[in-house]
C-alpha positions in Angstrom: 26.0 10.3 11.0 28.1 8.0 8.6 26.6 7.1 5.3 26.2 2.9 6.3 23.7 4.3 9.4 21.0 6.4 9.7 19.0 7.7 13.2 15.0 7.5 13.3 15.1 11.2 12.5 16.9 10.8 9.2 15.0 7.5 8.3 11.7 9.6 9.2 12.8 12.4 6.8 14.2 10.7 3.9 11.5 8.4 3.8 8.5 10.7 5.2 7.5 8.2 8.0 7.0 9.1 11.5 9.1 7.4 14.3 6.0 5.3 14.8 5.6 3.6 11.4 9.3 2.6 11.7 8.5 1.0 15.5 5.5 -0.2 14.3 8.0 -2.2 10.9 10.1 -3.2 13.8 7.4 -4.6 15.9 6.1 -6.6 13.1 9.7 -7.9 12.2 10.2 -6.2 9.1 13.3 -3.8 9.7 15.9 -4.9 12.0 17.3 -1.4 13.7 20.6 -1.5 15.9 20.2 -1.0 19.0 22.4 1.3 21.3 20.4 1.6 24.1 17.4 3.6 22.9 18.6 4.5 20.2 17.8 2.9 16.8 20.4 3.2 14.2 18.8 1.6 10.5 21.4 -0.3 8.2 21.7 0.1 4.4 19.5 -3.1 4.6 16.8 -1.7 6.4 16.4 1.3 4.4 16.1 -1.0 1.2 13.8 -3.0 3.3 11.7 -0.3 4.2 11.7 1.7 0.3 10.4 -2.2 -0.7 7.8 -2.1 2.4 6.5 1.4 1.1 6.5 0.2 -2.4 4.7 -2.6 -1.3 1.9 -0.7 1.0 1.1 1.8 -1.6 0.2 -1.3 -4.1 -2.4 -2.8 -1.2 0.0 -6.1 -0.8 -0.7 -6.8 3.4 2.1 -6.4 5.5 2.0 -10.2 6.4 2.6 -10.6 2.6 5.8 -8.1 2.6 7.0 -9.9 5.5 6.8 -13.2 3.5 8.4 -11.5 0.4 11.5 -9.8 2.4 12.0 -13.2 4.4 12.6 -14.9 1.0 15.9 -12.6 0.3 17.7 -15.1 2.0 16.8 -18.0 -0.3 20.5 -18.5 -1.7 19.1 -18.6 -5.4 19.7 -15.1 -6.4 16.5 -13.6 -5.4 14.8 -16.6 -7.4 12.5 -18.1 -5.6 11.6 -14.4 -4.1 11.1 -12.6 -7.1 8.9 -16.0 -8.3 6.7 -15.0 -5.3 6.9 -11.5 -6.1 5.4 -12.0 -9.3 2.9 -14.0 -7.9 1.4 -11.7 -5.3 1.9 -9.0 -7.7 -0.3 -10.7 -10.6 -3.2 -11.5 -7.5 -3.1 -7.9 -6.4 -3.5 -6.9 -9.9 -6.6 -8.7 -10.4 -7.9 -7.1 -7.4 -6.9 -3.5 -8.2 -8.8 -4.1 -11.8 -12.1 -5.7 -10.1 -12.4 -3.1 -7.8 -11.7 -0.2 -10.6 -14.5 -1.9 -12.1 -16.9 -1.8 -9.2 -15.4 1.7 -8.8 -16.5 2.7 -12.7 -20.0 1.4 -12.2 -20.5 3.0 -9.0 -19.5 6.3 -10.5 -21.8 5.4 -13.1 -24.7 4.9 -10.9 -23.8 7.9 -8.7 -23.7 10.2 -11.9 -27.0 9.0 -13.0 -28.8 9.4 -9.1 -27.5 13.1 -9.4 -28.9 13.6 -12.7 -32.5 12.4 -11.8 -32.3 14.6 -8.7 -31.1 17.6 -9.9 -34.0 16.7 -12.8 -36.4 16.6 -9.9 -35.1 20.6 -8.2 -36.0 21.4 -11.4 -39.6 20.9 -12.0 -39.2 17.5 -14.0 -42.6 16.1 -13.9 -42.2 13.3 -11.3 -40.8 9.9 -12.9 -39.2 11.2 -16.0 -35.7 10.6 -15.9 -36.2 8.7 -12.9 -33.5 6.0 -11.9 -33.7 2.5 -12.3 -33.4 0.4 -9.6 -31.0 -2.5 -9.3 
């Protein structure tokens, strides 16, 4: 296979996907595959579209999102007005990620301290010491 195009197999290996993720991209109009019958043959463009779709999954941004993002390419500003929007999706995901690490850190907190009062409890603490309090 030449270097400019790659098969479903070779995408699926370089990128660890399975032939249904990249359908699935397809479907949602996110990579743009040649078609030679049924054969799909993925363009330099499509595998930067998909390592930016990855990139994108793996920091919680929707696909509707990375859809927007990639359609902005186009803009003729040099990647101005996309990167802009980038930046802004970026920053809200942020916030997210750090509210829920948060929620995540108390919950731990809570969870550590339930465990402590019951293992205090298999061992013979007289009932209600250590016992937790209740939000």
């Amino acid at each position: 296979m030449s270097e400019d195009v790659m098969t479903i197999r070779e995408m699926c290996d370089a990128f660890d996907v399975t032939p249904r993720t990249l359908r699935f991209y397809e479907a949602k109009e996110l990579l743009f595959p040649i078609r030679e019958g049924q054969k799909r043959l993925f363009t330099r463009r499509d595998r930067a579209r998909l390592k930016l779709i990855l990139r994108g999954k793996r920091f919680g941004f929707s696909l509707e999102d990375i859809r927007q993002l990639l359609d902005l390419y186009n803009m003729g500003d040099q990647q101005k007005t996309q990167l802009a929007e980038t930046l802004k999706v970026a920053r809200h995901r942020l916030d997210e990620m750090k509210r829920q690490r948060d929620e995540l850190g108390q919950a731990i907190e809570e969870l550590a301290e339930q465990i402590a009062w019951g293992e205090g409890q298999i061992a013979g603490e007289e009932p209600g010491e250590g016992a937790p309090h209740q939000a």
